[in-house]
C-alpha positions as CSV (number, residue, x, y, z in Angstrom):
1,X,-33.2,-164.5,-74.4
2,X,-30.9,-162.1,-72.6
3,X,-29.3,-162.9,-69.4
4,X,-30.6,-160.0,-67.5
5,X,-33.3,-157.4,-68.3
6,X,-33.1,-153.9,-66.5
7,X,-35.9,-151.3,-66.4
8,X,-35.2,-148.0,-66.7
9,X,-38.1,-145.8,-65.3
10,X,-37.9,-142.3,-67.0
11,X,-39.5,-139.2,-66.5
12,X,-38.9,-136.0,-68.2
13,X,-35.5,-137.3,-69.1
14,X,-35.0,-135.5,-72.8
15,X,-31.9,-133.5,-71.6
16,X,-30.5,-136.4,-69.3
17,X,-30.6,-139.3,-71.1
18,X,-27.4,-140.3,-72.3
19,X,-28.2,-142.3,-75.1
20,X,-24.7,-142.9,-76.0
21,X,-24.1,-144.8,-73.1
22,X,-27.2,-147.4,-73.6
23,X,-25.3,-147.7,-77.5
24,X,-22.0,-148.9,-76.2
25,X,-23.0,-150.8,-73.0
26,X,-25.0,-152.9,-75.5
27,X,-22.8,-153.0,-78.2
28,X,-19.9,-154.7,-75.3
29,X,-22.3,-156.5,-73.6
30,X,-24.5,-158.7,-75.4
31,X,-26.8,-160.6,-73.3
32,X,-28.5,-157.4,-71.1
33,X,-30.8,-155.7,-72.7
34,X,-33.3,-152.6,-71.4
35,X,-37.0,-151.4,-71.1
36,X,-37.4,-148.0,-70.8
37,X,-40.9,-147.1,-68.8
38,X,-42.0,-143.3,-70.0
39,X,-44.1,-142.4,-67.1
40,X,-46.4,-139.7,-68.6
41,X,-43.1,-137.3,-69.5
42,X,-44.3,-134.0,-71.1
43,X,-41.0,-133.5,-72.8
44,X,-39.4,-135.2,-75.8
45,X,-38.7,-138.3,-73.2
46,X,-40.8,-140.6,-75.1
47,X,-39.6,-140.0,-78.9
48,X,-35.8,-140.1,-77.3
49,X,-36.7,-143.3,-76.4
50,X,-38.9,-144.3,-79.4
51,X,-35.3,-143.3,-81.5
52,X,-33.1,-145.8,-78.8
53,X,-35.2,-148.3,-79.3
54,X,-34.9,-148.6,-82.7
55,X,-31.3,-148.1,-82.7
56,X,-31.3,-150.8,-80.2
57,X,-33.3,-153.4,-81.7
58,X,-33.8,-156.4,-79.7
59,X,-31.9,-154.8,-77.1
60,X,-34.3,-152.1,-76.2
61,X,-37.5,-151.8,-75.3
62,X,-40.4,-149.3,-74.1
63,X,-43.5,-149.4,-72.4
64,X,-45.1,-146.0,-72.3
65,X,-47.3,-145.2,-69.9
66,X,-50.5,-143.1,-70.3
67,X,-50.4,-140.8,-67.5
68,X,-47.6,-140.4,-65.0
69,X,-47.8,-143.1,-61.8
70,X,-44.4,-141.4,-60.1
71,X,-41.6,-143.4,-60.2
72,X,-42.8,-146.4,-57.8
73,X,-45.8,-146.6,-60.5
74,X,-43.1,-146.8,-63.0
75,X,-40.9,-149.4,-61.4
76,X,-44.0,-151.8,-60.6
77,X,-45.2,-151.5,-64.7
78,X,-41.9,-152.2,-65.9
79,X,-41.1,-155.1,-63.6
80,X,-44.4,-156.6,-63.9
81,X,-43.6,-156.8,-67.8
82,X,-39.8,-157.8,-67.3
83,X,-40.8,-160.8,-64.9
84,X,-42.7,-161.7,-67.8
85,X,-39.8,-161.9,-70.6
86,X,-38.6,-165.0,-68.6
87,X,-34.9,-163.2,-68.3
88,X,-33.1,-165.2,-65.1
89,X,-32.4,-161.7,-64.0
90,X,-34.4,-158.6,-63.9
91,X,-33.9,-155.2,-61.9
92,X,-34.5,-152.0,-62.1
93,X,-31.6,-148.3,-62.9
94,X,-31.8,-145.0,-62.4
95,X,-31.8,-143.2,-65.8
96,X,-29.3,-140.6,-64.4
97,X,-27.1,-143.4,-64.8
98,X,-25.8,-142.1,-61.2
99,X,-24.7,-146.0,-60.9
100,X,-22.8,-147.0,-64.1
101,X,-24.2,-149.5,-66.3
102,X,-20.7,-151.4,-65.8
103,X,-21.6,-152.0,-62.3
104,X,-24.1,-154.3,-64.1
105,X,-21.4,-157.1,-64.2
106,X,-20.8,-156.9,-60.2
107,X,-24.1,-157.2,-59.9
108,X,-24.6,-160.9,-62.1
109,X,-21.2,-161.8,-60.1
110,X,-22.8,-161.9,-57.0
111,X,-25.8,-163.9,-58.2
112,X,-23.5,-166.4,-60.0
113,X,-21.5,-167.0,-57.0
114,X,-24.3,-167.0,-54.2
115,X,-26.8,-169.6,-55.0
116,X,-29.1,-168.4,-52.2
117,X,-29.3,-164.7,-53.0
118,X,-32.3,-163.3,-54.4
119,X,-32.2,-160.0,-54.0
120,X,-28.8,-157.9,-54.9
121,X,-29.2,-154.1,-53.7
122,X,-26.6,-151.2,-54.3
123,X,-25.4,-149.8,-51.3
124,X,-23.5,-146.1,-51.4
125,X,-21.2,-146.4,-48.9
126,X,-18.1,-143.5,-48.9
127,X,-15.2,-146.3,-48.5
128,X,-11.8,-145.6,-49.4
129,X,-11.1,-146.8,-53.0
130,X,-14.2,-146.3,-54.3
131,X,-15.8,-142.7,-56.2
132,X,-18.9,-142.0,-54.4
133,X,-19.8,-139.0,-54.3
134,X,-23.0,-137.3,-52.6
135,X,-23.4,-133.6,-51.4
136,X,-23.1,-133.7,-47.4
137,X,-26.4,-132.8,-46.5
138,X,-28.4,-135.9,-48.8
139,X,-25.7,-138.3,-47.1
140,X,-26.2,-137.2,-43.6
141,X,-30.8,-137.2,-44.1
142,X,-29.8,-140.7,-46.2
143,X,-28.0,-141.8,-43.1
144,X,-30.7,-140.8,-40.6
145,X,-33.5,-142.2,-43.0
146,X,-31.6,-145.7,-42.9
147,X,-31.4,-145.4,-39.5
148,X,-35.2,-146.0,-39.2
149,X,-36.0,-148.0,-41.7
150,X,-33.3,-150.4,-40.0
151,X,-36.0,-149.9,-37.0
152,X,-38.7,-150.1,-39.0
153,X,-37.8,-153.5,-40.5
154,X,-35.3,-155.0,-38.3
155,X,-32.4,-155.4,-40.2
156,X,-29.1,-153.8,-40.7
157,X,-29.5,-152.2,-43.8
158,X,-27.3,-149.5,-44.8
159,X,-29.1,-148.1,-48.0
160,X,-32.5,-148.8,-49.3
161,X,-33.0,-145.6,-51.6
162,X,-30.1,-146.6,-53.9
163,X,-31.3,-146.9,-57.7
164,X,-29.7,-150.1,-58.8
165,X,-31.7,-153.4,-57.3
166,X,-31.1,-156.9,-58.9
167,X,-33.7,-159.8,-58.7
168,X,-33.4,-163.4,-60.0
169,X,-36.8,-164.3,-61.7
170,X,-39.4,-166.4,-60.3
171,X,-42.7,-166.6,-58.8
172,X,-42.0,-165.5,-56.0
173,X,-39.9,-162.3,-56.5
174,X,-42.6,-161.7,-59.3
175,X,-45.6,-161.6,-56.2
176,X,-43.8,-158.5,-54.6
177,X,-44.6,-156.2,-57.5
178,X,-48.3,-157.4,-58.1
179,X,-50.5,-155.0,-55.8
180,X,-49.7,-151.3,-56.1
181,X,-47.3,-149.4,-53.7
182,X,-48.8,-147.7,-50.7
183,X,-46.1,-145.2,-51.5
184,X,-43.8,-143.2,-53.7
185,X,-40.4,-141.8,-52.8
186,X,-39.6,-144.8,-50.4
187,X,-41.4,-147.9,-52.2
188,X,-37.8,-149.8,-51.9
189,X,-38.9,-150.0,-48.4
190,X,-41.4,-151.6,-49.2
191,X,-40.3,-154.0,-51.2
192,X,-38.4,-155.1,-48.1
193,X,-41.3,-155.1,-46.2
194,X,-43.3,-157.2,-48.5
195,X,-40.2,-159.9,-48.9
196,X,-40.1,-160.1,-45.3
197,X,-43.5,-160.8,-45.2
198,X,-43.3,-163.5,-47.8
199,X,-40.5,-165.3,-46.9
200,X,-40.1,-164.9,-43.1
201,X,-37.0,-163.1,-41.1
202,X,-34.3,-165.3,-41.7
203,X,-34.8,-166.9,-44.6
204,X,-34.8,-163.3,-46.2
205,X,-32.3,-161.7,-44.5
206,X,-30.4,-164.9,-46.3
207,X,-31.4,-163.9,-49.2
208,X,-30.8,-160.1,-49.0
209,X,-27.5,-159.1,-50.6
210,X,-25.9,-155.5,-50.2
211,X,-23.4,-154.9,-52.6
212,X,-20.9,-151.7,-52.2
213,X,-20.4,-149.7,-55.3
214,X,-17.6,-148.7,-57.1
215,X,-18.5,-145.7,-58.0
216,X,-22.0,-143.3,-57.6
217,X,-22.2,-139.7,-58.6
218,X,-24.9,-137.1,-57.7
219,X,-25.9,-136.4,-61.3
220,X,-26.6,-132.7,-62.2
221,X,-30.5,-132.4,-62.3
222,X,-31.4,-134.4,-60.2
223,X,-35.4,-134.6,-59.3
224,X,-34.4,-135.6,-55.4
225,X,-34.3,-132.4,-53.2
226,X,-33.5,-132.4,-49.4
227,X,-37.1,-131.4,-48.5
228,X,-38.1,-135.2,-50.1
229,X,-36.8,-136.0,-47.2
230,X,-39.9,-135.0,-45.1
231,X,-41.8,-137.0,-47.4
232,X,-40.2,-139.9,-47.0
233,X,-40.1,-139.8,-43.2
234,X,-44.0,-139.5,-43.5
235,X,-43.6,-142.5,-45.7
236,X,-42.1,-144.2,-43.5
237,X,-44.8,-143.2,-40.4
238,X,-47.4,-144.8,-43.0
239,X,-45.3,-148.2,-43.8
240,X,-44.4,-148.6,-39.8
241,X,-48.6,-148.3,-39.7
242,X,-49.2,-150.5,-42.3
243,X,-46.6,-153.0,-41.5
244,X,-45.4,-152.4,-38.0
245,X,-42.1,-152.9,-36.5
246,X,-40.2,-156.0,-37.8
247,X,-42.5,-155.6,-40.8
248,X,-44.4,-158.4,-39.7
């Protein structure tokens, strides 16, 4: 059994997905392995993946879906079936690879050496040292949208929309991805809500973990455009509904 299982939601991703980089990831690192989610693509996603998947075997894995769910659909199938492999860690990566599969390992560190963590999230923060880079305009809406979802839930979050999220695997972690999001673009949110919900304020702001990356690239092709933004916002108006401040 591998030591952690990612999901990889995918979507149209014939000309993006770099293949190569799944082959040698797995070939240096033997106990993390992959499930690739086609969510309806009308490209050549699927027999891209059907070909890494065989190249990959036992290390890859795809669940194709029927029709496309969006990508918090996507995220909920996969994780529902990668809860179920009994991995100790499961999470979910952008397929733009926009956060390097080597940041994988930073990831598992923090589990290893924080008993009481849960829930590792990746968090792009512009520090000196590190390469992350993000056109001005998505960092300054990202920075605003943070701002109120730190309202929304009460905690001082700086990134919830990054594409890399850790879990460890039980029961409990499990319950958050059983009913269907009440949203798409900003279903991160809530995930936070939900674990807020289920564990209570401080016991899962405890077991909340932001880790800084190393290194986070806009990726060329990208299906994020600033006008999501407004979506999200109106996401966000439906979750505050739903949830209410302090997601409680």
């Amino acid at each position: 059994m591998a030591a952690a299982l990612i999901v990889v939601p995918c979507f149209n991703e014939a000309k993006r997905l770099r293949a190569d980089a799944f082959r040698a990831y797995c070939a240096a690192v033997p106990d993390v392995d992959f499930l690739f989610v086609d969510d309806g693509s009308r490209d050549e996603t699927l027999a891209r993946l059907r070909d890494l998947e065989r190249e990959l075997a036992g290390r890859a894995g795809v669940l194709a879906l029927e029709r496309n769910q969006g990508k918090a659909g996507a995220v909920r199938e996969g994780m529902r079936a990668a809860f179920k492999t009994g991995a100790p860690l499961v999470g979910y990566w952008d397929a733009d690879l926009a956060t390097p599969l080597d940041e994988i390992a930073r990831f598992r560190a923090v589990f290893a050496t924080h008993s009481g963590v849960a829930w590792v999230m990746g968090a792009r923060v512009q520090l000196l040292g590190r390469m992350v880079r993000r056109s001005p305009i998505r960092h300054y809406l990202g920075r605003v949208f943070a701002t109120g979802v730190s309202l929304l839930l009460e905690l001082p979050i700086y990134d919830t929309q990054c594409g890399a999220k850790l879990f460890r695997n039980d029961a409990a972690m499990a319950s958050l991805f059983e009913a269907p999001f009440n949203v798409n673009w900003t279903f991160d949110v809530e995930l936070l809500a939900r674990f807020l919900k289920l564990r209570g304020r401080d016991a899962a702001r405890d077991s909340l973990y932001e880790l800084p990356l190393e290194h986070w690239e806009d990726v060329a092709g990208s299906k994020v455009k600033a006008s999501d933004f407004l979506v999200a916002f109106g996401e966000i108006a439906r979750l505050w509904a739903r949830y209410g401040r302090g997601a409680r």
